[in-house]
N, C-alpha and C positions, 0 to 999 in steps of 0.2 A: 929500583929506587925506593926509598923509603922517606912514609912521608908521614906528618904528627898534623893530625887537624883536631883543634880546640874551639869550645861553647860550640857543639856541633849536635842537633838533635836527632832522633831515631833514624827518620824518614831522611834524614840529608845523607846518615852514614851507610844508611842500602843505596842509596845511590849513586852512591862513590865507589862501594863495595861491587857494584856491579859496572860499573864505567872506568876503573881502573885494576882491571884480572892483573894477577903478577906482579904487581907493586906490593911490597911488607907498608899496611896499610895502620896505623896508631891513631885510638879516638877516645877524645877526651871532653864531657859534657862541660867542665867547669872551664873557667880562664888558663891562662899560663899562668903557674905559680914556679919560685925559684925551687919549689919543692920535686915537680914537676921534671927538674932538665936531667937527673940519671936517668932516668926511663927514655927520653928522648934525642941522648946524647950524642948518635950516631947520624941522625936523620939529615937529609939531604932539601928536603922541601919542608918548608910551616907552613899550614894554614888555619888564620885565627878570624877574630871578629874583633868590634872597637874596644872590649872593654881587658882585651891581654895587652898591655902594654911592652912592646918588644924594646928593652933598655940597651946601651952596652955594655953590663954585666949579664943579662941574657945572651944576647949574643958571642960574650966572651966565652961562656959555654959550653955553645955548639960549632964547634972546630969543623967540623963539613958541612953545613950549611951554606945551599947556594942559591936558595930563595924565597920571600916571604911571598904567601898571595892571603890579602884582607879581603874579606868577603864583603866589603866596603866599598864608599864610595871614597870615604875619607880615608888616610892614614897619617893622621896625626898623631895615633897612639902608637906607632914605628918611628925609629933613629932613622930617617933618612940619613944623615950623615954619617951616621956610622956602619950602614950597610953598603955605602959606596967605597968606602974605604974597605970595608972589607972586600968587596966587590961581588955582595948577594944583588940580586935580583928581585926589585920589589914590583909587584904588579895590585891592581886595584879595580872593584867592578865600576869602570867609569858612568854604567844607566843600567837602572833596570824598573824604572816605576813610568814613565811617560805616559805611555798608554792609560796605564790604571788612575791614576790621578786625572789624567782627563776627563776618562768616563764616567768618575766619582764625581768632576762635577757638574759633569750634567744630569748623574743623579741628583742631586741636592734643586739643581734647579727645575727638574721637570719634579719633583717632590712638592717644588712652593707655586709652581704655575700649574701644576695639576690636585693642589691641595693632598697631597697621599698620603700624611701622617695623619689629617686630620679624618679623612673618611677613613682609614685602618681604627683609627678607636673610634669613633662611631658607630661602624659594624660590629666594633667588638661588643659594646654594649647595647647590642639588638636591637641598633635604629639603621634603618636600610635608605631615609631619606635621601635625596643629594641636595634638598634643600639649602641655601648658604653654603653649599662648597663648589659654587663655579669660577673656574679655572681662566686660564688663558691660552692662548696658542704662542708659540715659540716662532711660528712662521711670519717671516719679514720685522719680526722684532731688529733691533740693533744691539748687538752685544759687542761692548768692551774687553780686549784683550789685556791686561796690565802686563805687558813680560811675554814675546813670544818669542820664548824659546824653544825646546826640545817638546816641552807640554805643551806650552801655548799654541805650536803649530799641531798637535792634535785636536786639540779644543776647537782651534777653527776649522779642521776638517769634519768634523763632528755637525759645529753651526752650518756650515755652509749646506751637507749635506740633508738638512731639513728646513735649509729654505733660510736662514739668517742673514740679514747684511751683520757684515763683520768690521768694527774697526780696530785696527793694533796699534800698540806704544812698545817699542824697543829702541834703543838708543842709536842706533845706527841703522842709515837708509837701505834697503833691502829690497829694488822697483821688482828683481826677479821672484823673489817671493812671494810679494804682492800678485803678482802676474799668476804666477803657481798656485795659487790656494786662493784666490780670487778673492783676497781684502785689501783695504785701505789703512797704512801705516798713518797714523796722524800725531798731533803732540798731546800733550795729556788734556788741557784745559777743552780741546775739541771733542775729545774718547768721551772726557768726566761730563759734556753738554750733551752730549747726542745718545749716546748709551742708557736702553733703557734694563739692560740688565750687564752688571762690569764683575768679572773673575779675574785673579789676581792668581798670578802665576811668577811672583819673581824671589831672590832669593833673602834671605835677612840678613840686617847688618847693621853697623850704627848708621848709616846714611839711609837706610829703609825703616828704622824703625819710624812708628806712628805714621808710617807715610800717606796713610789713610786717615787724614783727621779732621775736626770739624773745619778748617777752612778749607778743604780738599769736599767735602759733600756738601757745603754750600754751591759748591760748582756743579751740582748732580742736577739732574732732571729731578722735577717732582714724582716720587712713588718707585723710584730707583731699585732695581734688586739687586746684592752684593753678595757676591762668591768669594771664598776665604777658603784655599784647601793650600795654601803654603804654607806661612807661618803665624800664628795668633799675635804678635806685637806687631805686627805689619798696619795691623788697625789699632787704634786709641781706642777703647773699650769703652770709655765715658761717652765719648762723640760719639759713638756708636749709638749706644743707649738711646742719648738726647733727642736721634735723629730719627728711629723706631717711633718712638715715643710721638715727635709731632709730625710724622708720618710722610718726612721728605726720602727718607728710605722705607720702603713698604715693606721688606721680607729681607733677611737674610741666611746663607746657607751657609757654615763654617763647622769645619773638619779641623779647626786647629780654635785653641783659644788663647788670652793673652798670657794669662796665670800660669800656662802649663807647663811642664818643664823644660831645660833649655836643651832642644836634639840638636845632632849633625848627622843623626843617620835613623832613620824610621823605620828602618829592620830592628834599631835597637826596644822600639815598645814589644817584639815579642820575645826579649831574652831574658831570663830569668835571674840579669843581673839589674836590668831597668826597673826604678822604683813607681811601680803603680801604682800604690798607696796613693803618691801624692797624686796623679792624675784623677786618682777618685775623687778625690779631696776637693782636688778644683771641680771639678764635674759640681759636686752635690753643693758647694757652697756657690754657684756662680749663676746671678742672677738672669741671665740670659735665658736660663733653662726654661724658665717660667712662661715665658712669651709663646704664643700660635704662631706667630708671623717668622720664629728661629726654626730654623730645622740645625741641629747640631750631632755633628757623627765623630767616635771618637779619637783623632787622626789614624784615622781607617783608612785613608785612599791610598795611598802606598799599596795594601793587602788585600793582592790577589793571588792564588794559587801560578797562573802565569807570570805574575811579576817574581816572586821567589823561586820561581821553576828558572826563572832567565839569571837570578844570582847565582843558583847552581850551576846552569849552563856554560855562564862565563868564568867560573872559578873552574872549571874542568878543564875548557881551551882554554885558558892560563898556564897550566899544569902539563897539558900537551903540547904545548906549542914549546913551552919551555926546553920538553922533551926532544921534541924535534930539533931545536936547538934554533928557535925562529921565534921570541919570545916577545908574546903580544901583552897590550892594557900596561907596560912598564910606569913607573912613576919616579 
């Protein structure tokens, strides 16, 4: 079989190189370009990322082509329709971060209940006090789930596991779940009362945007902490502020912000076609920064070595299975 994988870096193509012996293997660091398709005119399998756009003047072609696999979540930069018609095989990494964005947030929040940026530069400036940096315990707190889905039901295996009541908000009832992971699904106005620390785990959209705003933290507990590790327009930045500010929100932890650029897919900040510039941009001009009470990471939680080890993983049994002729992840 022969197979063309594009935006593919060092460490992905040894391991391809050694997970598919005997396939005539073609690797190409940039995008697909029409420049591209003599070299790759034979091949039977593609494998790209979001930013090769698969048209049907590419596809026109590649005359033996009988499958794309996107090392995505997304593929909206693939013809579905015209790969049906042809009758290629598209497949797609339907999960590979759940875990990791979990645990990132409860880094962020054992960060602001155990004060740890602020004692790391403390130390750094050879004060060993702990004067003014004490903490809180996590145990029997109540933490809001906004969105349990795939992550969200890690995040509450995570809480429960050191002792949290948990309450969740998902749109549909779920008693077996609840039973399973040992929380209570409630509606939002109860989550937003009782929650003295709320993560947000659902996905963006024009009906989510600002869905965090100030008539939404007026509903909060006083001294509220807020987890942000999905999308940065999920929260109203202003309301935000205001509520820091007169300290109905005490601390918040966000891995995403609002300014930043618009993703569908979070493997895209490590490719070398994602404009970071402008991330920096936001970073250095965005007043958040300034505050003790933010802790801010750069949507970093996607980025774990096991979470990209599982996009590999899966783009493999794609490719084998295909082989086999038992063709998993299709889209």
């Amino acid at each position: 079989m022969k197979v063309a994988f594009f935006e593919i870096k060092d460490w992905e193509k040894e391991y391809f190189q050694k997970s598919l012996v005997g396939h005539e293997l073609l690797f190409f660091t940039n995008t697909l370009k029409t420049s591209d398709l003599t070299s790759i005119k034979d091949i039977e399998i593609l494998v790209v990322f979001i930013y090769s756009h698969i048209t049907k003047d590419i596809l026109d072609n590649l005359p033996n082509l009988k499958m794309i696999v996107t090392m995505s979540t997304g593929f909206d930069h693939i013809d579905i329709a015209e790969c049906k018609k042809k009758n290629i095989i598209v497949t797609n990494i339907p999960s590979y971060g759940e875990i990791t964005v979990a645990e990132h947030a409860f880094a962020l929040i054992f960060s602001i209940s155990r004060r740890i940026i602020e004692s790391h530069e403390r130390v750094k400036n050879g004060d060993f006090s702990p004067e003014g940096l004490t903490g809180f315990d996590l145990y029997e707190k109540t933490l809001g789930v906004v969105g349990v889905g795939t992550i969200g039901r890690h995040v509450i295996r995570i809480a429960k596991g050191i002792g949290m009541n948990v309450l969740g908000y998902k749109r549909t009832p779920d008693p077996d779940l609840e039973k399973e992971l040992g929380f209570r699904l409630v509606d939002l106005p109860e989550l937003f009362e009782k929650s003295d620390i709320i993560t947000i785990h659902i996905p963006y959209s024009q009906q989510t945007h600002h869905f965090i705003n100030s008539e939404v933290f007026s509903k909060m507990k006083n001294g509220v902490i807020i987890i942000n590790t999905s999308r940065g327009a999920i929260i109203d930045t202003t309301a935000l502020l205001q509520v820091l500010d007169s300290g109905k929100v005490a601390a918040a932890g966000l891995d995403v912000l609002e300014e930043e650029p618009i993703l569908t897919e979070e493997k895209a900040l490590l490719s070398q076609e994602f404009d970071k510039d402008a991330l920096v941009r936001t970073l250095e001009d965005h007043i958040l920064l300034n505050r003790k009470n933010v802790v801010i990471t750069p949507h970093n939680a996607f980025n774990s070595r096991e979470a990209l080890e599982r996009i590999m993983k899966t783009t493999l049994e794609n490719i084998t299975s295909y082989l086999s002729k038992n063709p998993i992840n299709t889209v």
